[in-house]
N, C-alpha and C positions, 0 to 999 in steps of 0.2 A: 464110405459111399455118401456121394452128396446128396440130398431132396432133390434141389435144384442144381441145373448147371445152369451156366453164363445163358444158350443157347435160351432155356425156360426164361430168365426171370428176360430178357428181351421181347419175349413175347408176352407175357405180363406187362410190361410194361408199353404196350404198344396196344395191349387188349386197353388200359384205362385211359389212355390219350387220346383212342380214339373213341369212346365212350365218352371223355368229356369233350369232343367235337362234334360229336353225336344229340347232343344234348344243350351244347353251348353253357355249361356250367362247370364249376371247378370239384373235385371230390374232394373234398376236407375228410372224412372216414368209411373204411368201409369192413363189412363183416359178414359172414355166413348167418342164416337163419333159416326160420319156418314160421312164416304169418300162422297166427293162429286164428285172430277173429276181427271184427270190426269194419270191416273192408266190403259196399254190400256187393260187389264186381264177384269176389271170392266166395263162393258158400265154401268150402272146404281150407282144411290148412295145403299150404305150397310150403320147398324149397325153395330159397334164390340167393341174391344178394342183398343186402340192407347198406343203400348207401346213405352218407349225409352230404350234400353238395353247397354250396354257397347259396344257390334257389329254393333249399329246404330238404325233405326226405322221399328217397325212390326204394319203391322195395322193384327188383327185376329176379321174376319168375323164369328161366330158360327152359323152352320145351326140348321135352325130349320121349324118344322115342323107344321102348326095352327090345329086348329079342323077345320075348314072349309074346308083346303084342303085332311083331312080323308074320308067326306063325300062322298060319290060314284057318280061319276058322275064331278066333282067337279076337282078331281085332274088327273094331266097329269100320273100320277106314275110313274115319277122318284122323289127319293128322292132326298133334299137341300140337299149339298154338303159345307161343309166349303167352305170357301174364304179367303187367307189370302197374303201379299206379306212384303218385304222386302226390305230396302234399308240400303247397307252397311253404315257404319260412313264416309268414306273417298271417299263415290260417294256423301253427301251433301254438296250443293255447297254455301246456302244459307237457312236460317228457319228464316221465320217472324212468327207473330201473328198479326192479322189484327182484330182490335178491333171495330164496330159500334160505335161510339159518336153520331151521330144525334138521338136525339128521335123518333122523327119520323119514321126515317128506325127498329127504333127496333120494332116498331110498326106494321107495314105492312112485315119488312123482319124477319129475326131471330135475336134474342141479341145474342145469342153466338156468340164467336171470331171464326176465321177461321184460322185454323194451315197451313201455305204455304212452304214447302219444294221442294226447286228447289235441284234438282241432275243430276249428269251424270249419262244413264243407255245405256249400250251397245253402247256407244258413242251418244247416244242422249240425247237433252239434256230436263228433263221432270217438272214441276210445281202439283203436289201432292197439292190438298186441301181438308182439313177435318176442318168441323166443330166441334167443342170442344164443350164437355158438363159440364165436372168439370175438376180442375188441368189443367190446358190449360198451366198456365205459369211455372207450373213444368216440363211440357213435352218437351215447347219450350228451355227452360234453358238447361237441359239435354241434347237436341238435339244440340245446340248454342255450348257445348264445344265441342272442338275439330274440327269443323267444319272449313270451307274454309272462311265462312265468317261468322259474331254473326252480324247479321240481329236484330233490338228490336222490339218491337211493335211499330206498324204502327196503327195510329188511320185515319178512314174514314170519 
């Protein structure tokens, strides 16, 4: 049994073409995540996508909607609202990747690495982290050129 047939990855493939016309920039990598912190738009952690574009770094939050909160009684009735932000290429100032090595912590915390983008934003200066779920070290490479500084992985 395939994951994908012909039929899917067409549509993938149509999903990020037109995301990069959407946006007028190129996706150089992309990967699943969950914003953790940094970001003052987000009090909470999101789902999204974490992409890296020729313009810099887009995290895109997709709203969505559960069957629980259809339920009557249940939901506030406003609808989820996307989430998404941006950070130009020439406001990062620095991108690590912070990797868990102790077992133990992968154990009790999460094995996924953590993506850390420090940048200026409106002249502050901000620490963006998201934990990575695949392609972590495609994203952080992409984001590493051109930047102020090529940060490597950081092992904890």
């Amino acid at each position: 049994m395939e994951l994908f047939n012909k039929k899917d990855t067409v549509t993938i493939e149509k999903f990020w073409h037109d995301y990069e016309e959407e946006i007028g920039e190129t996706v150089m990598a992309r990967a699943m995540g969950k914003y953790l912190k940094g970001w003052d738009d987000f009090p909470q952690s999101l789902w999204g996508l974490i992409i890296a574009t020729s313009g810099g770094f887009r995290f895109h939050h997709f709203a969505e909607r559960s069957w629980f909160m259809s339920v009557p009684g249940f939901s506030s009735g406003a609808s989820p609202k996307e989430k998404k932000f941006f950070i130009p290429r020439q406001a990062i100032s620095s991108v690590e990747l912070a990797v868990e090595k102790r077992w133990w912590k992968k154990i009790l915390g999460s094995p996924n690495p953590v993506l850390i983008i420090r940048c200026q934003i409106d002249g502050a200066e901000k620490e963006v982290n998201i934990e990575v779920f695949s392609e972590a070290g495609a994203v952080a490479d992409e984001l590493r050129k051109n930047s102020i500084s090529t940060s490597g992985t950081d092992e904890i």
